[in-house]
C-alpha positions as CSV (number, residue, x, y, z in Angstrom):
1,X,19.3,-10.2,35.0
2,X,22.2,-10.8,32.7
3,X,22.6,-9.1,29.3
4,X,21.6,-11.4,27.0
5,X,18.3,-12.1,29.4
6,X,17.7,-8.3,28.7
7,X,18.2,-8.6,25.2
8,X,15.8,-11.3,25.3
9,X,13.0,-9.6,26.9
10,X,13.6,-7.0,25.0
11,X,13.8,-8.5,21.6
12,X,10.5,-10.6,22.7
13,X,8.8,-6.9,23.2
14,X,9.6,-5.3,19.9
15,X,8.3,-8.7,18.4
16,X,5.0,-8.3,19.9
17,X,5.0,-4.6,18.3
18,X,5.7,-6.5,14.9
19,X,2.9,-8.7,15.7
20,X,0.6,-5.7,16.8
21,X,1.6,-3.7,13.7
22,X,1.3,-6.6,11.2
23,X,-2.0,-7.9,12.6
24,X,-3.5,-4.3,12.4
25,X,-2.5,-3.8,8.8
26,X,-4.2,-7.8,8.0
27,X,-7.4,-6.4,10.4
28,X,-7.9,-4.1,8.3
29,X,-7.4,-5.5,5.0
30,X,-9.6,-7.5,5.7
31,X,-12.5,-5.5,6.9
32,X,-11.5,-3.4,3.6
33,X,-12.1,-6.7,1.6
34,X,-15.7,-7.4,3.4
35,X,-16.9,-4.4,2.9
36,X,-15.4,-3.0,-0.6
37,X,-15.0,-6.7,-1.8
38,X,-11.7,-6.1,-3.7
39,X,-8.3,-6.1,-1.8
40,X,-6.5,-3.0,-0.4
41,X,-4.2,-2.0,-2.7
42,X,-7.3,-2.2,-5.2
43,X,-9.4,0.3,-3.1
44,X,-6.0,2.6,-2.8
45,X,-5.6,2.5,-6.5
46,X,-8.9,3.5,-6.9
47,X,-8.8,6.3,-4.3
48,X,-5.7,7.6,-6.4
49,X,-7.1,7.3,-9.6
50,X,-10.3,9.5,-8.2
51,X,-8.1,11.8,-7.2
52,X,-6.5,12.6,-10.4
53,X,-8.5,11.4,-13.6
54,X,-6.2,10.9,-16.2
55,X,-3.1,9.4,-14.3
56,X,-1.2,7.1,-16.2
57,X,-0.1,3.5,-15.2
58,X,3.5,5.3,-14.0
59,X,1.8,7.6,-11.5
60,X,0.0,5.0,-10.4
61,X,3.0,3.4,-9.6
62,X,4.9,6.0,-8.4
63,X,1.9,6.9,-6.6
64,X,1.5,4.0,-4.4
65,X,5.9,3.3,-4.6
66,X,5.4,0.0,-6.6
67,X,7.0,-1.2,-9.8
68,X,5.4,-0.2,-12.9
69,X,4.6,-4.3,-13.7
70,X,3.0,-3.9,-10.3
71,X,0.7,-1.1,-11.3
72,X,0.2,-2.8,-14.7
73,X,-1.2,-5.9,-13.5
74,X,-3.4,-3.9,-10.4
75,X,-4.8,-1.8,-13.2
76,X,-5.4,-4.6,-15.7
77,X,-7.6,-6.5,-12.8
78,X,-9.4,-3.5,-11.9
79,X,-9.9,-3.4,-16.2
80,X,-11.6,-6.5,-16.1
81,X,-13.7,-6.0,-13.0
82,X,-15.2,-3.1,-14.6
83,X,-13.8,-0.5,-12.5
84,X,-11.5,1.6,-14.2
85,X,-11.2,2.5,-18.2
86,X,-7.9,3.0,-19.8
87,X,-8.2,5.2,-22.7
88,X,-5.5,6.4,-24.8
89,X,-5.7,9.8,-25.2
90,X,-3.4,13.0,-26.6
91,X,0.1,12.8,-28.9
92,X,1.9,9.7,-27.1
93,X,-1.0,7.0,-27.9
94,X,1.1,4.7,-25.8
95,X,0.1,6.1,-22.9
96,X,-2.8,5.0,-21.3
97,X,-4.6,7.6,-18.9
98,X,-6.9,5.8,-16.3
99,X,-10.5,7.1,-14.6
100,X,-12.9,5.0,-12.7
101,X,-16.6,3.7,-14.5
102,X,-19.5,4.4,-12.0
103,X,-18.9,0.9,-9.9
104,X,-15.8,2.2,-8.5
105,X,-17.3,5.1,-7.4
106,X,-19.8,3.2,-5.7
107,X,-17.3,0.8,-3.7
108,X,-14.9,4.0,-3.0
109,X,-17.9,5.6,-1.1
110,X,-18.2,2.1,1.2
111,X,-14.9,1.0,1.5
112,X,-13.7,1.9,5.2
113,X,-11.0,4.4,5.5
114,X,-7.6,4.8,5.3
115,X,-8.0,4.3,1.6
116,X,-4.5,3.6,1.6
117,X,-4.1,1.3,4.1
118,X,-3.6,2.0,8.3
119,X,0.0,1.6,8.2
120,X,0.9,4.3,5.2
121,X,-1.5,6.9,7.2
122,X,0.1,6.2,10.5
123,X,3.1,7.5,9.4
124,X,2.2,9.7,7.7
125,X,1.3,11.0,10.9
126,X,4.3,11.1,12.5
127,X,6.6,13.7,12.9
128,X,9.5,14.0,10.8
129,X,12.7,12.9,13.9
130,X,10.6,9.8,14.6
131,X,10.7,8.9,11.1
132,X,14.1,9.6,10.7
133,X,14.8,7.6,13.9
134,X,12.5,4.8,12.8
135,X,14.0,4.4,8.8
136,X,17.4,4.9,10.4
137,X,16.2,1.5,13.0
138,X,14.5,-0.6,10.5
139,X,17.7,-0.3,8.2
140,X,19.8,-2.0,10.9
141,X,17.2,-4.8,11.3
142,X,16.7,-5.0,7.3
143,X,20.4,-5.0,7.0
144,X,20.6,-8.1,9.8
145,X,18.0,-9.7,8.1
146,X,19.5,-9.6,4.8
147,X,15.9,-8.8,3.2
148,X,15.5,-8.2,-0.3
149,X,15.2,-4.8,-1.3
150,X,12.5,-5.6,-4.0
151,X,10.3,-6.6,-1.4
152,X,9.8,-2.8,-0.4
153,X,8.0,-2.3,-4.0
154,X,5.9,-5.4,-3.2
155,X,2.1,-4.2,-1.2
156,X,1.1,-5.6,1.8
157,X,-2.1,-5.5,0.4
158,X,-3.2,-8.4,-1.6
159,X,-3.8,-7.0,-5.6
């Protein structure tokens, strides 16, 4: 086999990873949707919020590694769903701090696990070379690609 017939079959394997990867992540966003009946990065800011009562819209953010106007709108449609109240509390009264009404405790407890999506707990899970490894590999294909950087503060997830 020539080179570029290996590189072929080879590129034609790592997409099929893609593919597997990608089409987990949708899987799963969508059983998260059927069951919870708001999208995935919904359920995760939820889970965050139940976590720590009180976070502001920039934790949230910084949280779940999205841009603050990210959070902002995620927060104002879980507002006007009736699952979370932002209250302004303490000296800054600018600041809003969040916490979930009793219907988002309810979905929390049915929504299908990982709250923050199968692809943030997967690598989570791995150990600290392969990441390095991995980041250090998806650079060179982001970098071929020419993909936007802003695109990494963008979910998966639909909001």
């Amino acid at each position: 086999m020539t080179a570029a017939a290996d590189r072929s079959v080879a590129s034609t394997r790592v997409l099929r990873q893609f593919r597997r990867i990608f089409n987990t992540v949708k899987t799963h966003f969508r059983q998260v949707e059927k069951k919870a009946g708001i999208g995935g990065a919904q359920v995760w800011a939820l889970s965050l919020i139940a976590e720590q009562p009180g976070i502001g819209v920039t934790g949230l953010a910084q949280r779940m590694d999205i841009h603050q106007t990210t959070a902002s709108n995620l927060v104002r449609a879980l507002a006007t769903a009736g699952l979370v109240v932002a209250e302004r509390k303490g000296s800054d009264r600018r600041a809003v701090q969040l916490r979930l009404l009793p219907p988002a405790e309810r979905l929390l407890r049915k929504a299908p696990g990982p709250l923050a999506g199968v692809l943030p707990a997967a690598l989570a899970e791995l150990d600290p070379p392969t990441l390095q490894r991995l980041e250090a590999d998806l650079d060179t294909l982001l970098a071929v690609l020419q993909a936007d950087e802003h695109g990494g503060g963008i979910p998966l997830a639909p909001l």
